[in-house]
N, C-alpha and C positions, 0 to 999 in steps of 0.2 A: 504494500500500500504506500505511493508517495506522498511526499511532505506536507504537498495543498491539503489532500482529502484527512490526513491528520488533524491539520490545522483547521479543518471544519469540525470534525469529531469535536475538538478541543471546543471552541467554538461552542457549541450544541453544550457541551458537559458546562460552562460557565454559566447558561441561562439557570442550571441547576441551583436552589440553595445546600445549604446544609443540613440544615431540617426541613428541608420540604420530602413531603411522603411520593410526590408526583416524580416522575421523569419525563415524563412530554418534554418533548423541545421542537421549538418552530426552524426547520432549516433553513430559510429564505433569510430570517433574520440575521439566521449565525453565517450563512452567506455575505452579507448587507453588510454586516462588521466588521468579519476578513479583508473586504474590499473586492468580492469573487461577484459577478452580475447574477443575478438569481433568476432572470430568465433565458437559461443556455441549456444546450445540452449538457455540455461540460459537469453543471451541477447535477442533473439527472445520473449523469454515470458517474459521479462518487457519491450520489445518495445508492444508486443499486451496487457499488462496491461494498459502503459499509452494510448494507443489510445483508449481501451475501457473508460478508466476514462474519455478521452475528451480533454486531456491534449499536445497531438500531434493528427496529421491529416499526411496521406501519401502527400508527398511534388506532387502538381498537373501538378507542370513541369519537374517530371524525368522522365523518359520512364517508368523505371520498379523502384519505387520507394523504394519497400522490400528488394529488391535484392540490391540495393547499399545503403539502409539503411537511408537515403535521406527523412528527414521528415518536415514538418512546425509545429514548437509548435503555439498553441492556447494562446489568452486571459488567459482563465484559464488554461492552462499551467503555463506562466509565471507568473502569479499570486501565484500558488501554489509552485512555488518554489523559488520566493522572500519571500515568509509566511512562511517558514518552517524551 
């Protein structure tokens, strides 16, 4: 996995608190912050990287979850982007 799509994961984990119970995180935003354009393909294929690595899951309470970009990072999500 390269450095960008890290640097999203990371991204995505910082929307987190520390006592929050949630893990939703909005990708477009953590896009927006990086400085990455959120309407690209680009960001489509390191959203479907990290979900293949396991590291996000499509968020189970948005209607259309791709489409608003709307994800739950995983365990090893946030694991791998406090390790990195």
């Amino acid at each position: 996995m390269g450095p960008k799509t890290m640097q999203l994961l990371k991204a995505m984990r910082g929307q987190l608190e520390d006592t929050s119970a949630s893990r939703n995180v909005d990708a477009e935003a953590a896009a927006e912050a990086i400085g990455m354009a959120s309407a690209t393909s680009d960001l489509d294929r390191r959203l479907d990287d990290l979900v293949r690595a396991g590291y996000l899951e499509p968020d189970p309470n948005a209607t259309a979850p791709t489409t608003l970009r709307m994800y739950r990072i995983t365990f090893s999500g946030i694991y791998a982007a406090d390790n990195q």
